[in-house]
C-alpha positions as a Markdown table, in Angstrom:
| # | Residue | x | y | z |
|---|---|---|---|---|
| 1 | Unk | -28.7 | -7.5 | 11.0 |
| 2 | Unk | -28.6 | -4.4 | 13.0 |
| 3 | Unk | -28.9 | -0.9 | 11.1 |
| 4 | Unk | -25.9 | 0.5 | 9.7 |
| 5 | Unk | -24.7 | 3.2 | 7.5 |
| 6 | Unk | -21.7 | 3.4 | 4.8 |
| 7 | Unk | -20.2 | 5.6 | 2.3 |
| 8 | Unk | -18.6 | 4.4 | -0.8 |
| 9 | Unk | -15.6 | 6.3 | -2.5 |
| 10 | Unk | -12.9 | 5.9 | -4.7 |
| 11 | Unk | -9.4 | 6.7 | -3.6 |
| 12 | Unk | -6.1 | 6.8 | -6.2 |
| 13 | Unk | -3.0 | 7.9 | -5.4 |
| 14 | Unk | 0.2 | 8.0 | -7.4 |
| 15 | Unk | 3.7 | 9.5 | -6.6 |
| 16 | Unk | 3.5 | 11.8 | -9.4 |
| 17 | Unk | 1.2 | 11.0 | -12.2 |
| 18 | Unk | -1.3 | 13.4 | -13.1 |
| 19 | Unk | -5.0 | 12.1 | -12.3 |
| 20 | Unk | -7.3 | 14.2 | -14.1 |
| 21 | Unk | -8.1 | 12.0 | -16.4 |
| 22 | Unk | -9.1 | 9.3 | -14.2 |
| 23 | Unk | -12.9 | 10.8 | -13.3 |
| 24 | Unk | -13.5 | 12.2 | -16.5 |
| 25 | Unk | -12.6 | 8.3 | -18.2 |
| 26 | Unk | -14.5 | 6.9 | -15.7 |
| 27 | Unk | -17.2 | 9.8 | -16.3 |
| 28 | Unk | -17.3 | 10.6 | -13.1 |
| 29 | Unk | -16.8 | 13.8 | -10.8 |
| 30 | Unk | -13.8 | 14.2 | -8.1 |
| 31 | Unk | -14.8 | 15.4 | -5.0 |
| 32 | Unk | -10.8 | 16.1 | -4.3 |
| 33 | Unk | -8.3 | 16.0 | -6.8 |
| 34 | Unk | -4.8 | 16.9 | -6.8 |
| 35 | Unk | -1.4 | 17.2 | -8.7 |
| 36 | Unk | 2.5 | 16.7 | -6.9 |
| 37 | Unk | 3.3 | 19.8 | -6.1 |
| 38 | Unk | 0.2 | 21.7 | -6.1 |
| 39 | Unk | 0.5 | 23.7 | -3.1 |
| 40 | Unk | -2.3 | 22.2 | 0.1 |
| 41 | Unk | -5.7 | 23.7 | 0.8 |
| 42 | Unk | -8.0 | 23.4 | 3.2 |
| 43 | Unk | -11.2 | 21.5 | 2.2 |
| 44 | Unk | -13.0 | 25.2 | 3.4 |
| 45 | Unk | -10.7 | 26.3 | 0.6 |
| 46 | Unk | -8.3 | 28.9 | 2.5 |
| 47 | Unk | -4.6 | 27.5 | 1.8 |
| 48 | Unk | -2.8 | 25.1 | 4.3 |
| 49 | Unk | 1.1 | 25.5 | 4.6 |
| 50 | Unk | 3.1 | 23.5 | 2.2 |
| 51 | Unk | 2.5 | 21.8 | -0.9 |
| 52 | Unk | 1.0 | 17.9 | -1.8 |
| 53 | Unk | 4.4 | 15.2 | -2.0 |
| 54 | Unk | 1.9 | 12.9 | -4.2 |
| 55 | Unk | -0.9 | 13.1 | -6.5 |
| 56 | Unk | -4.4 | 12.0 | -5.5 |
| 57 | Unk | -8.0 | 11.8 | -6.7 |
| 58 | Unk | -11.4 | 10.9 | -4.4 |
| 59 | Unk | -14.7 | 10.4 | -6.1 |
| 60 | Unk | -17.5 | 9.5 | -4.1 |
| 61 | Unk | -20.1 | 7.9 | -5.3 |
| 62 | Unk | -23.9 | 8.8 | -4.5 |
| 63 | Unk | -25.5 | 7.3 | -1.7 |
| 64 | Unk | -28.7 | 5.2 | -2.2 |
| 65 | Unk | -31.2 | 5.4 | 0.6 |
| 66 | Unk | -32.5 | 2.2 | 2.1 |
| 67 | Unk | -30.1 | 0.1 | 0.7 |
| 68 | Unk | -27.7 | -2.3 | 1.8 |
| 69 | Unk | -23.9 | -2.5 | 0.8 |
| 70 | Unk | -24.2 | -5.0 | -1.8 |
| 71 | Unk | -26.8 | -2.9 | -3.9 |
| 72 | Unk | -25.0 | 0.6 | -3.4 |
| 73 | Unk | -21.3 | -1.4 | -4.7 |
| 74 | Unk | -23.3 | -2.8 | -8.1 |
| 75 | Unk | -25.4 | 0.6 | -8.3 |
| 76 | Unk | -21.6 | 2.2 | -7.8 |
C-alpha cells in the first residue's frame, strides 16, 4: 500500500438543538462548536457577516503517528 495520511473527526449537526453537551458526555474537547443563532466567526476569530441557521459541533480526535487507519479509528 502506498503512503497516505488521514484525519479523523467527529461532525454533528442538528437544526436547533443545543450541542454542548455532546463533547463534554463523550469527554471530549470541540474544536468548533456552535448554537442556532449564534452569530458566524471566522476560524481567526474576527466575526463573519450573519449568524449560523443550524447548530453544529466538530471534535477531532488526536492523530497517531505511524499508524494506519484501522488503529487510529479503535485508538479514536
Amino acid at each position: 500500500m502506498g503512503d497516505y495520511t488521514y484525519k479523523l473527526s467527529l461532525w454533528v449537526q442538528h437544526p436547533n438543538a443545543d450541542l454542548s453537551e455532546v463533547p463534554s458526555r463523550l469527554g471530549l474537547a470541540a474544536s468548533r462548536l456552535w448554537k442556532k443563532g449564534d452569530a458566524r466567526t471566522k476560524t481567526n476569530g474576527p466575526h463573519a457577516r450573519g449568524i449560523h441557521r443550524s447548530s453544529y459541533c466538530c471534535i477531532e480526535f488526536d492523530q497517531i503517528a505511524e499508524s494506519d487507519l484501522p488503529t487510529g479509528l479503535k485508538a479514536a
